[in-house]
MIZA-399385 format. One line per field, with one value per atom (N, C-alpha, C, O): atom name; x, y, z; residue in three letters. Coordinates in Angstrom, 1 decimal, always signed. Last residue first. Example, Ala and Ser with C-alpha at 12.3 -4.5 7.8 and 13.67 -1.06 7.14 Angstrom:
2
atom: [N CA C O N CA C O]
east: [+12.8 +13.7 +12.9 +13.4 +13.2 +12.3 +13.2 +14.2]
north: [-2.2 -1.1 +0.0 +1.1 -5.7 -4.5 -3.3 -3.3]
up: [+7.1 +7.1 +7.9 +8.0 +7.8 +7.8 +7.8 +8.5]
rest: [ser ser ser ser ala ala ala ala]
END
This chain:
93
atom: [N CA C O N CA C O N CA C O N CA C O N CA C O N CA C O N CA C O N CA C O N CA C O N CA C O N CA C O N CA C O N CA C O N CA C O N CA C O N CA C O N CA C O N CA C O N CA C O N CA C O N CA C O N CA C O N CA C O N CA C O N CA C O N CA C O N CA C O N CA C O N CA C O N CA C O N CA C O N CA C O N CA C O N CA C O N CA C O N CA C O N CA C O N CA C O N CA C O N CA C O N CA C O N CA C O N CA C O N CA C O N CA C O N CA C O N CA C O N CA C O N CA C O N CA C O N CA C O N CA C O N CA C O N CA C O N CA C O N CA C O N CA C O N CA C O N CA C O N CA C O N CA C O N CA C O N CA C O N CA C O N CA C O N CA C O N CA C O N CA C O N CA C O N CA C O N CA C O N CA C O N CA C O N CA C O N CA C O N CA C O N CA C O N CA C O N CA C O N CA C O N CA C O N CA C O N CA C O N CA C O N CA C O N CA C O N CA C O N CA C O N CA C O N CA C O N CA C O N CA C O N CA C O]
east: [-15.9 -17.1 -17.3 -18.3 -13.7 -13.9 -15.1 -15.4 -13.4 -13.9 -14.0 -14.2 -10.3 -11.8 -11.8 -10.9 -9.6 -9.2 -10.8 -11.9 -9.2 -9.9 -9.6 -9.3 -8.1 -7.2 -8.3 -7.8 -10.3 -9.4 -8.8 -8.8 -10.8 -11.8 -11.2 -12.0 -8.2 -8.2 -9.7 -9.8 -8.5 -7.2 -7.4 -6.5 -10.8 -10.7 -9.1 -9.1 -10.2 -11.3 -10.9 -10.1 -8.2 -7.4 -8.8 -8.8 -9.8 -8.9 -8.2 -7.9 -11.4 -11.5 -10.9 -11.3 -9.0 -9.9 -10.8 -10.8 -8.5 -7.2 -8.5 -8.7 -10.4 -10.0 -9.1 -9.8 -11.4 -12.2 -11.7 -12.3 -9.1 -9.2 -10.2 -9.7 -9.6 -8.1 -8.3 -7.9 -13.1 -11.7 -10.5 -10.5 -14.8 -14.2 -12.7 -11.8 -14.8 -15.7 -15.1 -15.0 -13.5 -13.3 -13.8 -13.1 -15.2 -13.7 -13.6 -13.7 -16.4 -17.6 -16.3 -16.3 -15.0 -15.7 -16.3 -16.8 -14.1 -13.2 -14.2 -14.1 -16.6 -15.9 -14.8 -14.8 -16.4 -16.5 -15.5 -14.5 -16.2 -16.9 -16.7 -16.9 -13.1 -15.0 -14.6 -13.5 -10.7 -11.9 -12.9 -13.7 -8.7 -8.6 -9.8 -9.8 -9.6 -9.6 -10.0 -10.9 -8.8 -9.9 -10.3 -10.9 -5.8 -6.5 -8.2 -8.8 -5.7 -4.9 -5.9 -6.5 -5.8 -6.3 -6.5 -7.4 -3.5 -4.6 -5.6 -6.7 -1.2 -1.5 -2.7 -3.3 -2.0 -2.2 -2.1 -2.7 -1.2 -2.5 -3.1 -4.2 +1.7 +1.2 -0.6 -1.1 +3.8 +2.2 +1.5 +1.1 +5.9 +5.3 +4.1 +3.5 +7.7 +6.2 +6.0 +5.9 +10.0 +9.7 +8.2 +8.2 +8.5 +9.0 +9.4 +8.9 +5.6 +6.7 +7.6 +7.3 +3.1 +4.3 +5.8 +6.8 +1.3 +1.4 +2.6 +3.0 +1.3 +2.0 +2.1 +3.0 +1.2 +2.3 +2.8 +3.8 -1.7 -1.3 +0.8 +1.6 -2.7 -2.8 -1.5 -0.6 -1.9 -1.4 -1.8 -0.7 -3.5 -2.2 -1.2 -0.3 -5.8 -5.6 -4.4 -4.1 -5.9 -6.0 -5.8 -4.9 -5.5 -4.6 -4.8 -4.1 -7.7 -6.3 -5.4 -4.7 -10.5 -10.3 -8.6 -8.0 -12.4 -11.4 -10.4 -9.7 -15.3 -15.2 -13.8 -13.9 -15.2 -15.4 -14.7 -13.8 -17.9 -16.2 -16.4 -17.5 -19.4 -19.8 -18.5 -17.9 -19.7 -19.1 -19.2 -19.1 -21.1 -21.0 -20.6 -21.1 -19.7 -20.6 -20.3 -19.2 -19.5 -19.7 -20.3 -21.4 -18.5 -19.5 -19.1 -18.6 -15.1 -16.0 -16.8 -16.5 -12.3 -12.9 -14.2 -14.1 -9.1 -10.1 -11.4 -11.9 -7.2 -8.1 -8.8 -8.9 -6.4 -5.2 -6.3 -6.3 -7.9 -6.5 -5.6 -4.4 -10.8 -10.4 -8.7 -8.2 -11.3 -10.0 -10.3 -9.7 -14.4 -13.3 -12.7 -13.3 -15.4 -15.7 -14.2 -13.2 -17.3 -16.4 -16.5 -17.6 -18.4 -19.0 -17.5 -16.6 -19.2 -18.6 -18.6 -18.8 -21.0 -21.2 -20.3 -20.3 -19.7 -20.1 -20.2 -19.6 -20.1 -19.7 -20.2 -21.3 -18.6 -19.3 -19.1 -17.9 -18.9 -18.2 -19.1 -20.2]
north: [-8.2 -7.8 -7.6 -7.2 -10.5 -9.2 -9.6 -10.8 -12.0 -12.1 -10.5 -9.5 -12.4 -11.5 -11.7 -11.8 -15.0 -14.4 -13.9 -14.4 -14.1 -15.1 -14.3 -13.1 -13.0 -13.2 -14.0 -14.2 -12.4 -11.5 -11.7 -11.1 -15.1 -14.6 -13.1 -12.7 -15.7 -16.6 -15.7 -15.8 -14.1 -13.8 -14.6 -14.4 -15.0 -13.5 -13.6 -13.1 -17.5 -17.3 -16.1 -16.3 -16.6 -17.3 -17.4 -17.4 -15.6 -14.9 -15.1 -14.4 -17.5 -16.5 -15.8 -15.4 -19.3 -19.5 -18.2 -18.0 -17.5 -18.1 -18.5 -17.9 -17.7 -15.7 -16.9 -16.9 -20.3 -19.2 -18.2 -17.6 -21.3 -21.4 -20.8 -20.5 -19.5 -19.2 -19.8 -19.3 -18.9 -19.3 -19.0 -18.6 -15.7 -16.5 -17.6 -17.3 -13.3 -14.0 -15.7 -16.7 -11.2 -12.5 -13.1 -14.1 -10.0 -10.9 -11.8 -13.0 -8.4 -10.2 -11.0 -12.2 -6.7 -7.7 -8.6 -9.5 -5.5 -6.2 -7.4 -8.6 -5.7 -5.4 -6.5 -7.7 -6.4 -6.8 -5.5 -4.9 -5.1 -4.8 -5.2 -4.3 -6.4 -6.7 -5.8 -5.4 -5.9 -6.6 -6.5 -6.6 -5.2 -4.7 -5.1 -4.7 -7.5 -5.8 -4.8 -4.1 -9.5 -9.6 -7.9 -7.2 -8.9 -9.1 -9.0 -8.5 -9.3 -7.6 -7.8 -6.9 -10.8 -10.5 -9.1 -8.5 -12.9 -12.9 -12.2 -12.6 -11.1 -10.8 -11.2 -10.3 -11.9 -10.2 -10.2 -9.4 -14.8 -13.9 -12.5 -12.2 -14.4 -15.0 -14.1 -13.3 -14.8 -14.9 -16.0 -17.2 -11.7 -13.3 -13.3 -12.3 -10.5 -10.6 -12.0 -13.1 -11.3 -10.8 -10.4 -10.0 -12.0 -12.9 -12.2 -12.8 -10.8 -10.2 -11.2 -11.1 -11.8 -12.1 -11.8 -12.2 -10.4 -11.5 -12.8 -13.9 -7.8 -8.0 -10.0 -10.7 -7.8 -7.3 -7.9 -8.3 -8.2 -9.7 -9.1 -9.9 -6.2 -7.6 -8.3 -8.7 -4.0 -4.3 -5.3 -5.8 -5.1 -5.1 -5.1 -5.8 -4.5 -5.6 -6.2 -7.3 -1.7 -2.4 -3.6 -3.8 -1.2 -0.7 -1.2 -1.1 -2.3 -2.4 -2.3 -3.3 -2.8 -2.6 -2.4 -2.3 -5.4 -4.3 -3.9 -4.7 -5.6 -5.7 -4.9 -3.7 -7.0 -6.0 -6.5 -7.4 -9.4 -9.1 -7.6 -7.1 -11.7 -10.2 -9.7 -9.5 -14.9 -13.9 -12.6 -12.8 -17.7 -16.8 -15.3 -14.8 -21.1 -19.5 -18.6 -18.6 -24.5 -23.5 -22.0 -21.8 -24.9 -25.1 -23.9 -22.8 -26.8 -25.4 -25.6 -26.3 -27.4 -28.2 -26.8 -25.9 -28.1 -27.4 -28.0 -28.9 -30.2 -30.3 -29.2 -29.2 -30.0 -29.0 -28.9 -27.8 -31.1 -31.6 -30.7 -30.6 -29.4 -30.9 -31.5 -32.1 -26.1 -27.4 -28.6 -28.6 -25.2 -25.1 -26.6 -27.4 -22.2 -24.0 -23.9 -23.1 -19.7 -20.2 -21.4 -21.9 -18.0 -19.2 -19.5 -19.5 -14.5 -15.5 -16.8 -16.7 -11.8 -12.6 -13.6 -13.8 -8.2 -9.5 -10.4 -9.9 -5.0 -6.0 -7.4 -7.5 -1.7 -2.9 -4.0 -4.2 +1.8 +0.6 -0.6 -0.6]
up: [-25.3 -25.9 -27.5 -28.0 -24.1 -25.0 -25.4 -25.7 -20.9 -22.5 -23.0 -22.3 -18.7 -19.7 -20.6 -21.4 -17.2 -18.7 -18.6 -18.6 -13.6 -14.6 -15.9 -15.8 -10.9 -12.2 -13.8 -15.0 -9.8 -10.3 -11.4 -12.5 -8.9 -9.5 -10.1 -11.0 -7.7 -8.8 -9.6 -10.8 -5.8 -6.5 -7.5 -8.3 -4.1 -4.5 -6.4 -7.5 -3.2 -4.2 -4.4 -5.4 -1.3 -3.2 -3.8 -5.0 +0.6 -0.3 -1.8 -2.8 +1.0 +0.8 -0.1 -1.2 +2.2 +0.8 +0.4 -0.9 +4.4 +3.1 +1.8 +0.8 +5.8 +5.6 +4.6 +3.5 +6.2 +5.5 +5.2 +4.3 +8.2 +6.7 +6.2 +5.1 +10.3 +9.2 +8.0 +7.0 +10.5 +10.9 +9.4 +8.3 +11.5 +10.5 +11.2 +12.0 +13.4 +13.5 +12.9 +13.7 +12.0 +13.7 +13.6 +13.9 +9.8 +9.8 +11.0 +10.9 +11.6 +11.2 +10.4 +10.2 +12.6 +13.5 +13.2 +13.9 +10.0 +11.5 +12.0 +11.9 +7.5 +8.7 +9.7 +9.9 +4.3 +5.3 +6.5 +6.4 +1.5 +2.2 +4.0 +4.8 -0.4 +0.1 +1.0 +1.3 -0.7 -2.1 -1.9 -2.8 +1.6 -0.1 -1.1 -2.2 +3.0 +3.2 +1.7 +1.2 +1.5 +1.8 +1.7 +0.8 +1.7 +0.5 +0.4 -0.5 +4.5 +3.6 +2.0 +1.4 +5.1 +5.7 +4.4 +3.8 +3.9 +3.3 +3.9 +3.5 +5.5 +4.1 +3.6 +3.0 +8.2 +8.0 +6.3 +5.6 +8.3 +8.7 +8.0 +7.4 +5.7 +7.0 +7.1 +6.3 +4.1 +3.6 +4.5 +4.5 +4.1 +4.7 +4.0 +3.5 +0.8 +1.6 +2.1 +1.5 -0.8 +0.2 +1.3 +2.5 -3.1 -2.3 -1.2 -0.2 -4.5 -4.1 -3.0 -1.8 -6.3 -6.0 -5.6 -6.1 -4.0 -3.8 -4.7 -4.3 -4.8 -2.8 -3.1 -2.6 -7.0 -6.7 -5.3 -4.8 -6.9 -7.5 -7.6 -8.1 -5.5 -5.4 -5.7 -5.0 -7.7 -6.5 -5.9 -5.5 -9.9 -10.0 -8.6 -8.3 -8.7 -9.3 -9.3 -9.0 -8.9 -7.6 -8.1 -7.3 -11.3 -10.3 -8.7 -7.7 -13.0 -13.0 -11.9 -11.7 -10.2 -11.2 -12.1 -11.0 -9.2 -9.2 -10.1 -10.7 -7.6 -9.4 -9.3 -9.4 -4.5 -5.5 -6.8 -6.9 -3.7 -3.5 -4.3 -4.6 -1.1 -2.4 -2.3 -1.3 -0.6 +0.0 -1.7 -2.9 -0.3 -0.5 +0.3 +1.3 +1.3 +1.6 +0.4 +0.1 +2.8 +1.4 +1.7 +2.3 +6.0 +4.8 +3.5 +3.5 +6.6 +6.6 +5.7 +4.6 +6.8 +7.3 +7.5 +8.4 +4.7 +5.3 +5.5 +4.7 +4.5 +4.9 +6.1 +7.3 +2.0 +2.4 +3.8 +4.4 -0.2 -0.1 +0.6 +0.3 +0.4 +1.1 +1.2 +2.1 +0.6 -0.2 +0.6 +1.7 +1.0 +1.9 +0.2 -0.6 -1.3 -0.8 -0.1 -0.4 -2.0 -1.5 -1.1 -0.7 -4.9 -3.9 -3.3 -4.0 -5.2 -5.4 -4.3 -3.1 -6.3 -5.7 -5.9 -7.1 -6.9 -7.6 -6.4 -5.4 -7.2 -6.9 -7.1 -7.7 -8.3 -8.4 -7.6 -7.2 -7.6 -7.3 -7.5 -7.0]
rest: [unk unk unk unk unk unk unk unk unk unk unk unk unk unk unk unk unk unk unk unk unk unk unk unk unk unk unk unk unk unk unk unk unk unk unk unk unk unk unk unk unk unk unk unk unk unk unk unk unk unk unk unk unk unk unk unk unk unk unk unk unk unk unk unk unk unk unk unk unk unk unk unk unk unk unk unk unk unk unk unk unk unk unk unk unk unk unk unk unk unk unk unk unk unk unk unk unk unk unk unk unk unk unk unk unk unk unk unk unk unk unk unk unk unk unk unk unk unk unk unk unk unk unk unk unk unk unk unk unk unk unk unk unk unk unk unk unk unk unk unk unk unk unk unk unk unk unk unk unk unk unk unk unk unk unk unk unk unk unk unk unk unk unk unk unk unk unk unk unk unk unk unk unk unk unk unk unk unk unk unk unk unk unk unk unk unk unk unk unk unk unk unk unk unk unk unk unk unk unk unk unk unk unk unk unk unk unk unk unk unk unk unk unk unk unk unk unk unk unk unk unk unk unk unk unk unk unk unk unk unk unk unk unk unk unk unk unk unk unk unk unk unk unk unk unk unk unk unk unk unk unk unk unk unk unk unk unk unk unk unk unk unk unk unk unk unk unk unk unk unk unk unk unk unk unk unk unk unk unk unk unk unk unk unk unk unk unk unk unk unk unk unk unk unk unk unk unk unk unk unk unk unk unk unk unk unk unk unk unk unk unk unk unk unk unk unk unk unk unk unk unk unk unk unk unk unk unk unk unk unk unk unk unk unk unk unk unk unk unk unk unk unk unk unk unk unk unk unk unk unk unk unk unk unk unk unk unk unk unk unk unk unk unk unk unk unk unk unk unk unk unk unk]
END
């Protein structure tokens, strides 16, 4: 399993209020990918607490307890860093 380093910055136009962090995500691969980006456009899914939680779960390493740790806007940017570093166009080799 691979993983990658990505920079998180809080949104000012949605006034998140938090320092910049790196967070190590996983390299994921179609089928996890795919379910992501299933839960996220399924309109029936709230896209409350427990989904951007679900995403995080699903990509990194992190435990429960250093998740608590985090405020709500860190577990959300978090997460849309995750789903926009997923979605980026692959270069062919």
């Amino acid at each position: 399993m691979s993983f990658k380093k990505i920079k998180v910055v809080a949104d000012k136009k949605v006034n998140q209020n938090f320092k910049t962090f790196e967070a190590e995500i996983k390299l994921l691969n179609l089928n996890e990918r795919a379910e992501i980006n299933d839960l996220i456009m399924d309109q029936e899914v709230n896209k409350n607490f427990s989904f951007w939680l679900k995403i995080i779960k699903d990509s990194t390493r992190y435990s429960d307890e250093e998740l608590n740790e985090w405020s709500l806007d860190q577990i959300i940017a978090l997460s849309s860093a995750i789903v926009e570093e997923m979605n980026k166009k692959k270069l062919k080799k």
